[in-house]
C-alpha positions as CSV (number, residue, x, y, z in Angstrom):
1,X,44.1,39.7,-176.2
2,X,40.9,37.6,-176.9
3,X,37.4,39.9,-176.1
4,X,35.2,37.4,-174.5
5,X,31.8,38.1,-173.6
6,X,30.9,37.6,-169.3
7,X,27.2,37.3,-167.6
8,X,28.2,36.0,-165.0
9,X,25.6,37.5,-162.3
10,X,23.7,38.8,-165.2
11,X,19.7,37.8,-165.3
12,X,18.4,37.6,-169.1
13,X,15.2,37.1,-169.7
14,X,14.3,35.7,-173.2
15,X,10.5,35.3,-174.9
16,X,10.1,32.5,-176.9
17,X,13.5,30.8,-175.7
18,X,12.7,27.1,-175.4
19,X,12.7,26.3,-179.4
20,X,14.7,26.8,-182.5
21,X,16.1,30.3,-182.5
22,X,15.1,30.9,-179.0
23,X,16.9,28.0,-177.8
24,X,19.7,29.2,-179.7
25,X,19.7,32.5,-177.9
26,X,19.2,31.0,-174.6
27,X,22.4,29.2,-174.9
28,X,24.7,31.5,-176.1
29,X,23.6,33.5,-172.7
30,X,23.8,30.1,-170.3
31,X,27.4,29.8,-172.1
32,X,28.3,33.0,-171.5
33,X,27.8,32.7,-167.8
34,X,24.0,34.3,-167.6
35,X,21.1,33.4,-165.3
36,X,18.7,32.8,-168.1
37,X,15.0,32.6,-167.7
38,X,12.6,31.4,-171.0
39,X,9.2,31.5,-170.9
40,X,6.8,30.3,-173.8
41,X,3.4,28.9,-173.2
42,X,4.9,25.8,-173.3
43,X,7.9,24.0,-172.3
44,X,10.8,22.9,-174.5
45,X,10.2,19.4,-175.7
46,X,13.9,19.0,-175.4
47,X,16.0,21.0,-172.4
48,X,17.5,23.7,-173.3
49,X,21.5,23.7,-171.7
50,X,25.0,24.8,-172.3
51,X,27.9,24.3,-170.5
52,X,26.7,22.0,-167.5
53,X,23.7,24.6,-167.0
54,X,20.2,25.3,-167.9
55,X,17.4,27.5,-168.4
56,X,14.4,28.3,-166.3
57,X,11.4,28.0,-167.6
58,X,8.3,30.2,-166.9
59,X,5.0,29.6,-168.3
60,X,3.8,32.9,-170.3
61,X,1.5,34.6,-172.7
62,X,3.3,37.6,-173.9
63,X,0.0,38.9,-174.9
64,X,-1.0,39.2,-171.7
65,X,-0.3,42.2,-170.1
66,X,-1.2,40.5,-166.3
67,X,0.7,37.3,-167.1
68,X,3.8,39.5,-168.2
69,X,3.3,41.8,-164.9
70,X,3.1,38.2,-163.1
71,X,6.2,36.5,-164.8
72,X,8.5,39.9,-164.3
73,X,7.7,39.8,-160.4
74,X,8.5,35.9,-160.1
75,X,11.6,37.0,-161.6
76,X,12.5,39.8,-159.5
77,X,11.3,37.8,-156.8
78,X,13.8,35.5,-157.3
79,X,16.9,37.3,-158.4
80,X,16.3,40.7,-157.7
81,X,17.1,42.4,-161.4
82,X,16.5,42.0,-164.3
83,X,19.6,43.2,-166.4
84,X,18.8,41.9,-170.0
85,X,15.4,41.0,-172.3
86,X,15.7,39.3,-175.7
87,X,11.9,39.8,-177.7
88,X,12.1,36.7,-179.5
89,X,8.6,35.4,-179.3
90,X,6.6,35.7,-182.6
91,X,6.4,33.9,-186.5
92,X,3.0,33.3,-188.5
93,X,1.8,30.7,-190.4
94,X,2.3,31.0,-194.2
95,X,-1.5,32.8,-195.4
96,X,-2.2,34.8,-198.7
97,X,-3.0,38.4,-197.8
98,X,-5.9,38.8,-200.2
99,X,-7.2,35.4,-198.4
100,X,-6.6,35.9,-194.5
101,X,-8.9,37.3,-192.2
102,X,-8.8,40.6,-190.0
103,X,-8.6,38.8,-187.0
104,X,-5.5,36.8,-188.3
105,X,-4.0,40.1,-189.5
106,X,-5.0,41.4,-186.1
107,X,-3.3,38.7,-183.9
108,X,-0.2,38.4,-186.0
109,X,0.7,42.2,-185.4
110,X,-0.4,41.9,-181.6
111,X,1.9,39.3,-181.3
112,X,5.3,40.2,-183.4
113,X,4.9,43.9,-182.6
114,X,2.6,44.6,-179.2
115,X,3.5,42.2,-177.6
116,X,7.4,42.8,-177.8
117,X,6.2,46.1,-176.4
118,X,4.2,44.7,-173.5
119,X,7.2,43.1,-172.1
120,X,9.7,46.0,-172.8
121,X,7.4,48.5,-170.7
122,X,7.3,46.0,-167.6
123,X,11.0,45.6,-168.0
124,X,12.2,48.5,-168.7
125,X,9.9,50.0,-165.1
126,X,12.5,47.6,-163.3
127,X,15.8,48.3,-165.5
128,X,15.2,52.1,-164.8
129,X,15.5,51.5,-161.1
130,X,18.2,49.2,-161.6
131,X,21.9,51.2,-161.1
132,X,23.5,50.2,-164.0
133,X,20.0,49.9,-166.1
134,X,20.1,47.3,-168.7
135,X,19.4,46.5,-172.2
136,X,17.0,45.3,-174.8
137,X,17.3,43.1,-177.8
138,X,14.2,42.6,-180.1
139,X,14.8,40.1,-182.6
140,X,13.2,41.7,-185.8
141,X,13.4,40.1,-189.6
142,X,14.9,40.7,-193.1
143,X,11.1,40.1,-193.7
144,X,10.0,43.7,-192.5
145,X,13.2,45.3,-194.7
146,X,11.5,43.5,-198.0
147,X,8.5,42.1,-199.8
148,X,7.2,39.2,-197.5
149,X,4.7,37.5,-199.5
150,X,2.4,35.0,-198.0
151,X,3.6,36.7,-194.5
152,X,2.1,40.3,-195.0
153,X,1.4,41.2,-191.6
154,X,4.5,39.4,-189.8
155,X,6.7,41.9,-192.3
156,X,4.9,44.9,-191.3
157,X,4.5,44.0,-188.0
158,X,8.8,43.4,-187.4
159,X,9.3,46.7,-189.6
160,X,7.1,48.1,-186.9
161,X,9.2,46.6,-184.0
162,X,12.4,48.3,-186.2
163,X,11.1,52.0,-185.9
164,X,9.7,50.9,-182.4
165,X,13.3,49.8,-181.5
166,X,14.8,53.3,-182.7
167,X,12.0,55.4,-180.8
168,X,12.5,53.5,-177.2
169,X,16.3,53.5,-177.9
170,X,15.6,57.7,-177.4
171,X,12.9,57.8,-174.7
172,X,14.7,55.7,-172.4
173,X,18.2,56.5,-172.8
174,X,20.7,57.0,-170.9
175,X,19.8,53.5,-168.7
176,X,18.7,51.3,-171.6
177,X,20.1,50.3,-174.3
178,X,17.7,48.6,-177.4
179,X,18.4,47.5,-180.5
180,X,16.9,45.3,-183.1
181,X,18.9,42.0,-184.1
182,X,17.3,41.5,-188.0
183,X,17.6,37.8,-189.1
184,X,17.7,36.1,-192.4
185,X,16.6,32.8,-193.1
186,X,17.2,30.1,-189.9
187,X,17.6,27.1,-190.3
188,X,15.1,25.0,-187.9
189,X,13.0,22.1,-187.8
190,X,10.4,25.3,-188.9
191,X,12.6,26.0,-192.1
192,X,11.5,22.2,-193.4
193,X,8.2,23.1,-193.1
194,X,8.8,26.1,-194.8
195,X,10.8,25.3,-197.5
196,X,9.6,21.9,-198.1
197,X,12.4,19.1,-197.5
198,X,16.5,19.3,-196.2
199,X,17.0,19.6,-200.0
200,X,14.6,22.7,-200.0
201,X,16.7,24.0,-196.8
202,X,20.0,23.5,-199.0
203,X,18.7,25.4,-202.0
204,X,17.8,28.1,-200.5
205,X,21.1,28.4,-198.4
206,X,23.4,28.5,-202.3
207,X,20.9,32.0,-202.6
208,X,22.8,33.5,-199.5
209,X,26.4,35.0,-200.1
210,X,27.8,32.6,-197.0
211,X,26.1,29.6,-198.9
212,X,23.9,28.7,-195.9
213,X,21.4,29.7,-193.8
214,X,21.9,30.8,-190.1
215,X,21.9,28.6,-187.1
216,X,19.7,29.3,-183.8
217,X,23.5,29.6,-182.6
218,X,24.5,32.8,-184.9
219,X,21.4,34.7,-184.1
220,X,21.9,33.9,-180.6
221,X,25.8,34.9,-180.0
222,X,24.7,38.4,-182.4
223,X,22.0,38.8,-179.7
224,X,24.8,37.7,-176.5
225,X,26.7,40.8,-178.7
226,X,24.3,43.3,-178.8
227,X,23.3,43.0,-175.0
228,X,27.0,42.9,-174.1
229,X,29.3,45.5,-172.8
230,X,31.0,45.2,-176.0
231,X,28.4,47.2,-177.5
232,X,27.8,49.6,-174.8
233,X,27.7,52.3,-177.3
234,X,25.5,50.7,-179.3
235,X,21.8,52.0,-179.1
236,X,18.8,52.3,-181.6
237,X,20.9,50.1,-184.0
238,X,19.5,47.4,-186.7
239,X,22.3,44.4,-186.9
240,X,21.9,42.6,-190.1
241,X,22.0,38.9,-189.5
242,X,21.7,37.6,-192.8
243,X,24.6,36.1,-194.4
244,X,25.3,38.8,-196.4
245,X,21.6,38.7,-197.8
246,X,19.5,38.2,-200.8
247,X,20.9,38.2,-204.5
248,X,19.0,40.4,-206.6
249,X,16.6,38.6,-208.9
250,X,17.9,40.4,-212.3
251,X,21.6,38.2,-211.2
252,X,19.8,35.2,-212.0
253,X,19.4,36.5,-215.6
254,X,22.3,38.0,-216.2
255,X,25.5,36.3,-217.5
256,X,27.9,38.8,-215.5
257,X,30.5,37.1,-212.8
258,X,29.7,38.9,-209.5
259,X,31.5,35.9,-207.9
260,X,34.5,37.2,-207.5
């Protein structure tokens, strides 16, 4: 018999889910049944919908401990409960360590690693009231597991929302669940940017075992996953979502086969 994933009744709330991988994430939860609302500090260019429904959208600075206090009441307000929160709001522009300023530094980690914070404390105040609590999915980065040049601070700052994802995983057990989703390489209309051109994109994906880089879709049905009943035993976890990773460097000189 097929395990399929049901939120039917179920109110996520995701940060950052209007674009690329947020987008992604929001839809796997609309298709899965969920209430979902995204807030950003904009709106989507594009809607965001699966399966004959959509998002709502809330206007919100993540930073902003009174705006998040603001946007969790308007949910409650509306739908009672909050039963899920995806942390997906973050990224930082590409600067040279040696080169960027402290208050760069400064605003990078506030937003990839206090902010997910600041919106799991105002959630996780209505979760523990809530009779069957809830669960929390931060979506960290394969770029806090290794050297993340040119984005210093957004590596430290997601392996600081890793050990922050263990910690809370303890202190608010047995109602909460949270665990960290860690992405690889996504491929967005960000990943251009990033990696130059399409045939940048494709270059990069032949360096990942799977031959490609994720889709906003992956990351989001791992995240649907995580928050899921199927892994109701599954707390303080890191899920690797990364195609199977990064070849070593030293393959490139060497003339073994690991291929096979």
């Amino acid at each position: 018999m097929a395990l399929e994933i049901d939120f039917t009744d179920r109110v996520v709330l995701v940060t950052g889910g209007v674009r690329g991988v947020g987008a992604g994430i929001s839809r796997a939860f609309l298709a899965a049944g969920a209430t979902v609302i995204a807030c950003a500090r904009r709106p989507a260019e594009v809607a965001v919908e699966k399966a004959g429904r959509a998002i709502e959208f809330e206007s919100c600075d993540v930073r902003d401990a009174d705006a998040v206090g603001v946007l969790v009441e308007k949910v409650l307000a509306r739908h009672g409960r909050i039963d899920h929160l995806v942390n997906n709001a973050g990224g930082a522009p590409f600067a040279l360590a040696a080169e960027a300023s402290k208050n760069f530094h400064a605003k990078i980690v506030e937003l990839n690693l206090l902010a997910p914070l600041l919106v799991a404390q105002a959630v996780n105040a209505v979760m523990q009231r809530q009779a069957e609590g809830g669960s929390i999915v931060n979506i960290s980065s394969v770029s806090g597991q290794r050297p993340s040049p040119g984005t210093a601070a957004y590596g430290a700052a997601k392996a600081g929302l890793d050990s922050l994802t263990s910690t809370l995983a303890v202190e608010w057990a047995p109602k909460v669940r949270v665990n960290s989703l860690v992405g690889g390489s996504v491929d967005t209309e960000l990943s251009r940017l990033h990696f130059g051109d399409q045939s940048g994109v494709d270059a990069v994906g032949k360096t990942i075992p799977l031959g490609r880089l994720a889709t906003p879709d992956d990351i989001g049905n791992c995240a649907a996953f995580l928050a899921s009943p199927l892994a109701e035993y599954v707390s303080g976890a890191t899920l690797l979502v990364h195609g199977g990773g990064e070849r070593p460097a030293f393959l490139a000189a060497s003339t073994a086969d690991v291929s096979q």
